[in-house]
C-alpha positions in Angstrom: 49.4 200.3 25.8 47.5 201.4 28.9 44.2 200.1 28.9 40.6 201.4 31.0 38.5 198.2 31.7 36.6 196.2 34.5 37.8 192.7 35.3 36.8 189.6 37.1 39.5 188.2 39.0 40.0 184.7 38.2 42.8 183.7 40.6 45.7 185.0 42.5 48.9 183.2 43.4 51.7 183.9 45.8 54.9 184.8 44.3 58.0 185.2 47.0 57.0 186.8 50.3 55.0 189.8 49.4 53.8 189.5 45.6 50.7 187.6 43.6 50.8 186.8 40.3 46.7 187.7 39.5 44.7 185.9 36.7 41.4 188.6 35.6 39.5 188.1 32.9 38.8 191.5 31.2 35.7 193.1 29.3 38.7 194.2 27.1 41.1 191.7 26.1 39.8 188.5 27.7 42.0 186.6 30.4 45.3 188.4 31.6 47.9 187.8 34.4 49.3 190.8 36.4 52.2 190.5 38.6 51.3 192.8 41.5 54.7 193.5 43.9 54.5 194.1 47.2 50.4 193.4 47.7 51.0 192.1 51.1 52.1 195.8 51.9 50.3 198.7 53.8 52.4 200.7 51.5 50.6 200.0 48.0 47.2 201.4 49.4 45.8 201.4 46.0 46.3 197.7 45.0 44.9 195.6 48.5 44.9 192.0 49.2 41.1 192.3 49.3 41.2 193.3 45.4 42.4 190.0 44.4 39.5 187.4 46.4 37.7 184.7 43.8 35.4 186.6 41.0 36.0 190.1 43.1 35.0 192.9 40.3 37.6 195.5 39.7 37.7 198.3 37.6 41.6 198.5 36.3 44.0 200.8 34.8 46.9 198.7 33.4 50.0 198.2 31.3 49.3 196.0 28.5 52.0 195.1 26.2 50.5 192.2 25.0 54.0 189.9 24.9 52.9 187.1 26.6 54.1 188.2 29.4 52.8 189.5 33.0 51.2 193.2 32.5 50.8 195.5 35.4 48.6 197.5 37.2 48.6 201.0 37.4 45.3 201.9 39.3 42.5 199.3 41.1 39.6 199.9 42.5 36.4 197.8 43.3 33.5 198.2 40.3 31.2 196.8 42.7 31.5 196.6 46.2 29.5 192.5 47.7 27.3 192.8 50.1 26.6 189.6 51.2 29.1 187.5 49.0 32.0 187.4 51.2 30.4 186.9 54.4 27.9 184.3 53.5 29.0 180.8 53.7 27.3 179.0 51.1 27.9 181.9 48.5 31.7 182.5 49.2 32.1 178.9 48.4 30.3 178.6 45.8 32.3 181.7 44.1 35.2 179.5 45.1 34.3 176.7 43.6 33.1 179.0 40.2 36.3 180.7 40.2 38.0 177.8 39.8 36.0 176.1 37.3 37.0 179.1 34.9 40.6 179.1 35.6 39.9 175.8 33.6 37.4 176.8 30.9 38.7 179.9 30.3 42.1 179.7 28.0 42.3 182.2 25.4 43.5 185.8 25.4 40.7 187.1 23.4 37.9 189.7 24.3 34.9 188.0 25.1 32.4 191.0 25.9 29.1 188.8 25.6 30.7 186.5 28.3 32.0 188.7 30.4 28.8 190.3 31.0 26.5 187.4 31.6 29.1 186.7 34.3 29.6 190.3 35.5 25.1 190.0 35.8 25.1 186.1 37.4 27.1 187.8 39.8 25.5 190.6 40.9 22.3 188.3 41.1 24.1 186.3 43.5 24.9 188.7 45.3 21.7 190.2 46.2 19.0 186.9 46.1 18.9 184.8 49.4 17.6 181.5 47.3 20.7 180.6 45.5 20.7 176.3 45.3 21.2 176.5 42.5 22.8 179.3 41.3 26.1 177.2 40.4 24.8 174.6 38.1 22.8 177.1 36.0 25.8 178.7 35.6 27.6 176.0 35.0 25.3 175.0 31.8 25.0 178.6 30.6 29.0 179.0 30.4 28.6 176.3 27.9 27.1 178.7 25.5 30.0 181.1 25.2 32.6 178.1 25.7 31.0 176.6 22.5 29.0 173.1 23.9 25.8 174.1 25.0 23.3 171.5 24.2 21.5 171.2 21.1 17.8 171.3 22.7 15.8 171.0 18.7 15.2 166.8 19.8 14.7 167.6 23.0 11.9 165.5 23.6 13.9 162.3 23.5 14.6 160.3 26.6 18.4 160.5 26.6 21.6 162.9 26.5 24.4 162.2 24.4 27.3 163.6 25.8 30.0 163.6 23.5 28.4 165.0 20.6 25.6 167.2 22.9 22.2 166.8 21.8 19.4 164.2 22.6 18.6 160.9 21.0 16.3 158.0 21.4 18.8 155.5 21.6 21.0 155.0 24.4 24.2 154.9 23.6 27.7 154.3 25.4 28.3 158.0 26.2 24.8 159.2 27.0 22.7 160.0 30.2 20.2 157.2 31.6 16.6 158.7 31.3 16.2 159.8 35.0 19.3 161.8 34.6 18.5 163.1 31.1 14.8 163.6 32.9 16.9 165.9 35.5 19.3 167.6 33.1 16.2 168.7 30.8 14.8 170.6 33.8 17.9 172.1 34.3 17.9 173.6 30.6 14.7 175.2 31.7 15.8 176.9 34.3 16.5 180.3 35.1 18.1 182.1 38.2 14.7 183.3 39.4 13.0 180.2 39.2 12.1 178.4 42.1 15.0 176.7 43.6 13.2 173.5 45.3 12.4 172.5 42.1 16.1 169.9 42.4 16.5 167.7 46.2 20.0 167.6 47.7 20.9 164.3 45.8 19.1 165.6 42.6 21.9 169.0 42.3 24.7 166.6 43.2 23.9 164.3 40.4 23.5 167.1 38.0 27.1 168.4 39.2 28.3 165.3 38.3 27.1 165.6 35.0 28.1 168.7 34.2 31.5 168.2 35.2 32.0 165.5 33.5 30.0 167.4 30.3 32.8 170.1 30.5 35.8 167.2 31.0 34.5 165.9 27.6 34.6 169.1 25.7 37.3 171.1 27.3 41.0 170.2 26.8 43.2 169.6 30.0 39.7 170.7 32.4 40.2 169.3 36.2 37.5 168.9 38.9 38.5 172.1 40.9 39.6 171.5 44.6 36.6 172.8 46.4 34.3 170.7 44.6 33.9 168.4 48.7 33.7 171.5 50.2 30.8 172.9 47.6 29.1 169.0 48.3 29.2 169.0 52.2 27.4 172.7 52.0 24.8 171.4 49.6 24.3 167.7 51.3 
């Protein structure tokens, strides 16, 4: 079936000397893999290495047969050319660092159009704001809404987290937040992309990383720390 759609591109993997093997998640039919031949080439002008960087937004015309096996491409081109994402620093890491934190949360082949929109937006917003601390762990607790664990916020008033089962409690229990970081992760619920972003101190984000990490380890089957999660530290130390 040949299929009109954008795409997010998750990941992309060298296969031999001149393929990738390309992970997107589609407004269409959720995550697929594509097995793009020759894309080291000068040859296949329409299907670039520059396509396939971390969370690069494509608009695709491709094979699908739907088999559980790789689909192809037929045509690629950018839906939105970055301005600033793949030059600046901080921001090209921390779409790194994103891109691999939904190769693990995302695992079903399933159209998810609510999702892939609020990440199609967060991106965008990245890409044109300057003040973007902490762009990464607001998305990080806003994924948990479409992934199924966001935290139930009707007690919120109480003075700690409980992890496991995701809403607050008065007690303190073996699998819950102390108070200063239940204190930390409640004004992190309140946030919003546009909100100030000194609101958190160096050490403040890095705890909340932690937490939600560990937040998505709990709910998530088979979830790993990505790779560039040092990398995404020194830049925000």
């Amino acid at each position: 079936m040949l299929v009109k759609t954008k795409a997010i591109v998750i990941s992309s993997i060298k296969y031999q000397e001149k393929s990738l093997i390309v992970k997107c998640f589609t407004e269409s039919d959720g995550l697929k893999s594509y097995f793009v031949q020759s894309a080291f080439s000068s040859k296949k002008s329409n299907q670039k290495i520059a396509y396939f960087q971390p969370l690069t937004l494509l608009e695709i015309e491709a094979s699908h047969k739907n088999k559980g096996t790789l689909e192809h491409f037929k045509e690629i081109k950018l839906a939105t050319a970055y301005q600033t994402i793949n030059t600046d620093i901080i921001k090209s890491t921390i779409v790194i660092f994103l891109s691999e934190i939904l190769h693990h949360s995302i695992q079903e082949e399933e159209k998810n159009e609510s999702l892939f929109s609020f990440l199609e937006t967060a991106l965008l917003w990245l890409d044109t704001h300057e003040e973007t601390s902490n762009f990464h762990i607001i998305l990080l607790l806003e994924i948990t809404k479409f992934l199924g664990f966001y935290p139930d916020t009707l007690q919120i008033e109480n003075k700690h987290f409980e992890m496991k089962e995701g809403y607050f409690t008065p007690f303190l229990g073996t699998s819950c937040l102390s108070e200063h970081e239940t204190f930390l992760f409640k004004k992190l619920i309140a946030l919003k992309f546009d909100s100030d972003q000194k609101v958190f101190a160096g050490i403040e984000r890095q705890i909340l990383l932690k937490i939600l990490l560990e937040y998505y380890s709990i709910h998530l089957d088979g979830f790993k720390k990505p790779k560039s999660l040092e990398v995404l530290k020194e830049i925000f130390s």
